[in-house]
C-alpha positions in Angstrom: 34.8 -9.6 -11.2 32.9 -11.7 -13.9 30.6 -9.4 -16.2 27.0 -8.8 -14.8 25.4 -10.2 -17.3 27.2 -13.8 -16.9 26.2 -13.8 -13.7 23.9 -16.6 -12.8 21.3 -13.9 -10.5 21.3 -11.5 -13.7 17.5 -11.6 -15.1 17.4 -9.5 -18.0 17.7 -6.4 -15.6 16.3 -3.2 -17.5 19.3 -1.0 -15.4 22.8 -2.3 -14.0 24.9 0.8 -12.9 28.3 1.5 -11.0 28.6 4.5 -9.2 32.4 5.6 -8.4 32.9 9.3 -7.1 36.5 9.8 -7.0 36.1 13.1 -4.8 33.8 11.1 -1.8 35.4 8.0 -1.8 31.7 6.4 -2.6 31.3 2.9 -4.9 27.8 2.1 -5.3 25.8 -0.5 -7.4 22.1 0.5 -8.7 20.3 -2.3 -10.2 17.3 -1.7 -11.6 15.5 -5.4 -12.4 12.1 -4.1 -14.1 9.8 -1.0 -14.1 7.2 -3.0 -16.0 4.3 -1.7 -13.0 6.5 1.3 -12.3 9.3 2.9 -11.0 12.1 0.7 -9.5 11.8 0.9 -5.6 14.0 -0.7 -3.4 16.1 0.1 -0.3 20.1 0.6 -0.4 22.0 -1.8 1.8 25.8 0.2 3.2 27.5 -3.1 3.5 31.2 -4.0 3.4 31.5 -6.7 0.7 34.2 -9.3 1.2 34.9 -8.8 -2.8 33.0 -6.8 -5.3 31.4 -10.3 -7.2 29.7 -10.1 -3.8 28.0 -7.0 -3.6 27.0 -7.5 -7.7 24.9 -10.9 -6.7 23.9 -8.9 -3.6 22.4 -6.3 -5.8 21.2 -8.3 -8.7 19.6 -11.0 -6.2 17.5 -8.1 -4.0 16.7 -5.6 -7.1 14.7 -8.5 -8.2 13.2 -9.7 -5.3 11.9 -6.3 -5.1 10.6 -6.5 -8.6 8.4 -9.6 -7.3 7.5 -8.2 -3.8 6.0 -5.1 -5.4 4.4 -6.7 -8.0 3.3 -9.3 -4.8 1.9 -6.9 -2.6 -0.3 -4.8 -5.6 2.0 -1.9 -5.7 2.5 0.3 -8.9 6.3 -0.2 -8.5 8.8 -1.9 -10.1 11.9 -3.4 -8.8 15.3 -1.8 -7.9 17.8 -1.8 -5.4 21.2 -0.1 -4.3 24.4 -1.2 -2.5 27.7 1.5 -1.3 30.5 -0.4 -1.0 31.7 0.4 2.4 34.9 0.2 4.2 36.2 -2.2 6.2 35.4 0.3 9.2 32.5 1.0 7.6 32.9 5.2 7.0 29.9 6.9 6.0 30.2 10.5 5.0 27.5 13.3 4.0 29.9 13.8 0.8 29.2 10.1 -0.1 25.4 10.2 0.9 25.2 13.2 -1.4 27.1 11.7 -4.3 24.9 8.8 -4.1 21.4 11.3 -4.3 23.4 12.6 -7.3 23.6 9.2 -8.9 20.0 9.2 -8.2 18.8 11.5 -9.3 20.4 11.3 -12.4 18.8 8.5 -13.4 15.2 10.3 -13.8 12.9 8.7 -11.7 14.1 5.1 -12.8 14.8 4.1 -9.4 13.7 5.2 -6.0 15.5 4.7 -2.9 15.1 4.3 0.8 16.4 2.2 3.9 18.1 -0.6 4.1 20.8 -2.3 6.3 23.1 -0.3 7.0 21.3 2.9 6.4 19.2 5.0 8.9 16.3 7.9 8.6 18.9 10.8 8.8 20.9 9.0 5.8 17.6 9.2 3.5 17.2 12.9 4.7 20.7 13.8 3.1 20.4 11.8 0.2 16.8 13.9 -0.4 18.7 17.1 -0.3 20.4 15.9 -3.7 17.5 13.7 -5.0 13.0 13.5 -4.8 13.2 10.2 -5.8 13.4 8.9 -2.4 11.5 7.8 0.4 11.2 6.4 4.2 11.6 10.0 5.3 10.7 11.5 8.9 6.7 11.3 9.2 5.5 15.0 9.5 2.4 14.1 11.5 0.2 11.9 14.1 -1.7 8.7 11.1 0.9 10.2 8.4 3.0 7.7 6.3 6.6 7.9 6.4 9.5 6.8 8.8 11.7 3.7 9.6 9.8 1.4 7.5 10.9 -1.5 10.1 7.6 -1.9 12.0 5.2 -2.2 9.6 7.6 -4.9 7.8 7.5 -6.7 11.1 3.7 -6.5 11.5 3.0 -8.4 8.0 5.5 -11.3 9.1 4.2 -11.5 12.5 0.4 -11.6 11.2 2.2 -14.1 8.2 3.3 -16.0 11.0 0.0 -16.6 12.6 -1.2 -17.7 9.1 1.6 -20.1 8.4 0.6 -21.9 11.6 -2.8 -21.9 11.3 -2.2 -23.8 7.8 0.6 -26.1 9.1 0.0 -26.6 12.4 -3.8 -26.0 12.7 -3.6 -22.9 15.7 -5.7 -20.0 15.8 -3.6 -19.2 18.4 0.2 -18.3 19.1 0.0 -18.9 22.8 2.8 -21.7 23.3 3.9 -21.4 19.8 7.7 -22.1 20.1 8.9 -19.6 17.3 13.5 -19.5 16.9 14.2 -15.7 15.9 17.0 -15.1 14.2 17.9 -11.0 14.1 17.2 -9.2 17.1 17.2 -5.6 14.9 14.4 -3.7 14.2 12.6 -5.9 12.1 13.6 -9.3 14.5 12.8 -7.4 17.3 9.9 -6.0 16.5 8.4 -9.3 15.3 9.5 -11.1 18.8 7.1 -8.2 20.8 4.5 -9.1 18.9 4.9 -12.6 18.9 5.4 -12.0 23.0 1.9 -10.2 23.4 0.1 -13.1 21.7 2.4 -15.7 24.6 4.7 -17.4 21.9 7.7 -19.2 23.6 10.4 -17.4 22.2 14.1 -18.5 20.8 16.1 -15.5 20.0 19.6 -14.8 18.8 21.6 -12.2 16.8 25.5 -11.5 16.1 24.9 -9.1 18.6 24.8 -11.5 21.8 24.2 -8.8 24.4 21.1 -7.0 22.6 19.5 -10.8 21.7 19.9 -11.7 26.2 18.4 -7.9 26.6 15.6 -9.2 24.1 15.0 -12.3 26.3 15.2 -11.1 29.4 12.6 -8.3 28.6 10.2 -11.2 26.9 10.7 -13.7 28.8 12.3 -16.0 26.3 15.8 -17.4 25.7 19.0 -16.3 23.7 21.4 -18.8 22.5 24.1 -18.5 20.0 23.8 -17.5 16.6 25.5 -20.4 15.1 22.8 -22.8 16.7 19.7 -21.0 16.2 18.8 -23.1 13.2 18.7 -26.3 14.7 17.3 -24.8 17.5 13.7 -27.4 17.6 10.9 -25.7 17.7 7.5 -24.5 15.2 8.7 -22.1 13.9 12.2 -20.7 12.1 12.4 -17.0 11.7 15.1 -15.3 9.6 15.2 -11.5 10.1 18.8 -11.2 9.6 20.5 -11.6 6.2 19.8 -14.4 3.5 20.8 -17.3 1.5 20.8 -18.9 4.9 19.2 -21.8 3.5 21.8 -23.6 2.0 22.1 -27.5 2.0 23.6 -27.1 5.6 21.3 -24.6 7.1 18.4 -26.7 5.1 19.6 -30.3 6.7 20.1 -28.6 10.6 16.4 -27.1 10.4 14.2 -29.1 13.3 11.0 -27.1 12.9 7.4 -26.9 10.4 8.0 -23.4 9.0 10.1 -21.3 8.0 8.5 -17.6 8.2 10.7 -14.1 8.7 11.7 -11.2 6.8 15.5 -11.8 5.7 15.7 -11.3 1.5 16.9 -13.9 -0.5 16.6 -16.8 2.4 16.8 -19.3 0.0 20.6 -19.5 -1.3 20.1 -21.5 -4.6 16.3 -21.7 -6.3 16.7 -25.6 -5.7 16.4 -25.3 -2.1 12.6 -23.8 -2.0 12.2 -27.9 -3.3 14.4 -29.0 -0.4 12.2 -27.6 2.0 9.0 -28.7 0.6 10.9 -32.0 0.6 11.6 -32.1 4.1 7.5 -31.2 5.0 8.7 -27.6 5.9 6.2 -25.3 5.2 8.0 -21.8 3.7 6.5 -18.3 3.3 8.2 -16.9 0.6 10.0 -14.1 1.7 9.1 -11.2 -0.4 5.7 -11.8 0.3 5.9 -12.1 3.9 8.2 -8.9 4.6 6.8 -6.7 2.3 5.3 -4.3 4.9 8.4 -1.7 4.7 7.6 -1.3 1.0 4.5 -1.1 1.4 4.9 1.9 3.9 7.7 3.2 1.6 5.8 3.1 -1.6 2.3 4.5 0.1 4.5 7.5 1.4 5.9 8.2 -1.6 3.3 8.0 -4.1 1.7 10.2 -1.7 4.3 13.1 -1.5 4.7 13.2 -5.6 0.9 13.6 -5.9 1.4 16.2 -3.6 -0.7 14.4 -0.6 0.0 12.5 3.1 0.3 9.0 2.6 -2.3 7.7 5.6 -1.0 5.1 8.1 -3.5 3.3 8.2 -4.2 2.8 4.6 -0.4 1.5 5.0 -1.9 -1.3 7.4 -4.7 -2.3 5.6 -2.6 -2.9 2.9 -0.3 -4.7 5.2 -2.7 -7.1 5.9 -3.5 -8.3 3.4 -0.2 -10.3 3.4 -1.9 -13.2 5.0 -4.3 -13.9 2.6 -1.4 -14.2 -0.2 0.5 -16.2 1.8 -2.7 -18.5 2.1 -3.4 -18.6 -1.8 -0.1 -19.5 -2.5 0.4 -22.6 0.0 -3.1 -23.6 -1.2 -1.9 -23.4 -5.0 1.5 -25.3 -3.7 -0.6 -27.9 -1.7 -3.3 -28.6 -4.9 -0.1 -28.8 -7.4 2.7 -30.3 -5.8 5.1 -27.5 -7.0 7.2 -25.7 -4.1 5.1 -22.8 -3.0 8.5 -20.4 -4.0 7.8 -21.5 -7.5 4.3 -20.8 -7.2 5.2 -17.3 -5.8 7.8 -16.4 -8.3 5.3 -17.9 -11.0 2.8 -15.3 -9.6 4.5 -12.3 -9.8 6.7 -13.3 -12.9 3.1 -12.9 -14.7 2.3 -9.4 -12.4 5.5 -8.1 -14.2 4.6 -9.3 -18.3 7.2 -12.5 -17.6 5.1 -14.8 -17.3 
């Protein structure tokens, strides 16, 4: 594996660490990219990794879009993120999820963990047995912050949605909207029902064929394969699976006027945000978009150290406020020519002192 540093995603990360505990079986990554507004917060992805280079750009790529999607959504957080190296049959023990809070823990507040793919609720509960500095943890009341974090990230890309085609298309309303969902999960799935209520035609697909026909069937809409989903004609593209999906290829098969979901890192290559703009496709960058789980995460955690309840919905209004960013940076991207995932990055490259 090349050196971290000489890899082409490393950005002057404050924190790159590998975790090995010989006794567990657990490898982990923790990158932490900058605590410039605050601690580094970011999910951990349990993901088996064709070769370790892999899960390094994995890590380095998402610890700093989390630097930018925190400073994006007006969050005292920096940016971190954490990837365990699993298996090829993908075993997950408590002894690993505790060595892992260890590792945690022993960084001092640094970094602060929570859900990602791979990882559930009952995973972040054992890793807080070892560790405080985590979140995403069971909500302990009716209006109280806490949780799967994968609802309220699907609520700020369904409302960023209904502002991407109000600004390319020129719709108030989703009613007849033809929107292709990629990821049928928690976050896909959840955007698709909301999208459904408002009566958007509705494309849907996931590697998991039988849950994306279930999906249909129960709105309505179709499922097709997951290797045509992105040529799949229609308004709108949206990516809830996992990224660098828009490559040259994925770029060229794209028949639509937005591209709009929650998958990290969509864009494979920071040429191909200038591709899309290129090609007329309006994109909402995607840490802006999907940054309603960290929002949640964040506001439940900042609660819990000052020894309050986080409030739900002081989680939503927060949430929706997503539109409105979305909407200064296409405008920005419109007036200037420049792609509007430069204008993002630009944005919260000064919200972190890189300006």
């Amino acid at each position: 594996m090349t050196a971290f540093w000489a890899e082409p995603d490393f950005d002057a990360h404050e924190l790159v660490q590998l975790v090995h505990d010989r006794a567990s079986g657990l490898t982990a990554i923790i990158a932490v990219h900058s605590t410039y507004c605050g601690p580094g917060a970011g999910g951990t992805r349990f993901w088996h990794y064709e070769n370790p280079a892999m899960a390094m750009r994995d890590c380095l790529r998402l610890s700093r879009g989390m630097s930018y999607k925190n400073a994006m959504a007006g969050l005292p957080m920096g940016g971190g993120k954490a990837v365990i190296l699993a298996d090829e049959q993908r075993i997950k023990t408590p002894e690993m999820l505790a060595a892992f809070g260890d590792a945690v823990e022993g960084l001092g507040g640094r970094y602060v963990t929570a859900e990602d793919v791979g990882i559930t609720e009952a995973d972040m509960v054992a890793v807080s047995q070892r560790t405080a500095h985590v979140s995403g943890l069971p909500v302990e009341g009716n209006g109280t912050a806490g949780g799967d974090p994968g609802p309220f990230t699907a609520y700020g890309i369904y409302l960023g949605i209904k502002a991407a085609v109000r600004h390319k298309l020129g719709r108030d309303s989703l009613s007849g909207v033809h929107v292709a969902v990629q990821g049928t999960g928690s976050v896909g799935g959840g955007v698709a029902r909301l999208l459904a209520r408002d009566g958007a035609r509705l494309t849907l697909a996931d590697i998991n064929e039988a849950r994306a026909a279930s999906l249909a069937a129960e709105l309505e809409g179709t499922a097709v394969s997951s290797e045509s989903i992105m040529a799949t004609a229609c308004d709108v593209f949206s990516p809830n699976a996992l990224g660098a999906i828009l490559d040259d290829t994925g770029i060229a098969a794209l028949d639509c006027a937005i591209v709009a979901g929650g998958a990290n890192n969509q864009l494979a290559r920071p040429e191909h945000g200038e591709k899309l703009a290129a090609r007329g496709i309006l994109y909402a960058p995607d840490y802006v978009i999907n940054a309603g789980g960290i929002i949640s995460v964040a506001t439940e955690y900042l609660a819990r150290r000052d020894g309050r309840m986080g409030d739900v919905a002081d989680v939503n209004a927060r949430v929706e406020q997503i539109p409105g960013r979305l909407e200064a940076i296409w405008q920005e991207s419109d007036s200037s020519g420049v792609s509007s995932d430069v204008v993002a990055d630009r944005m919260a490259q000064k919200l972190i002192g890189r300006g």
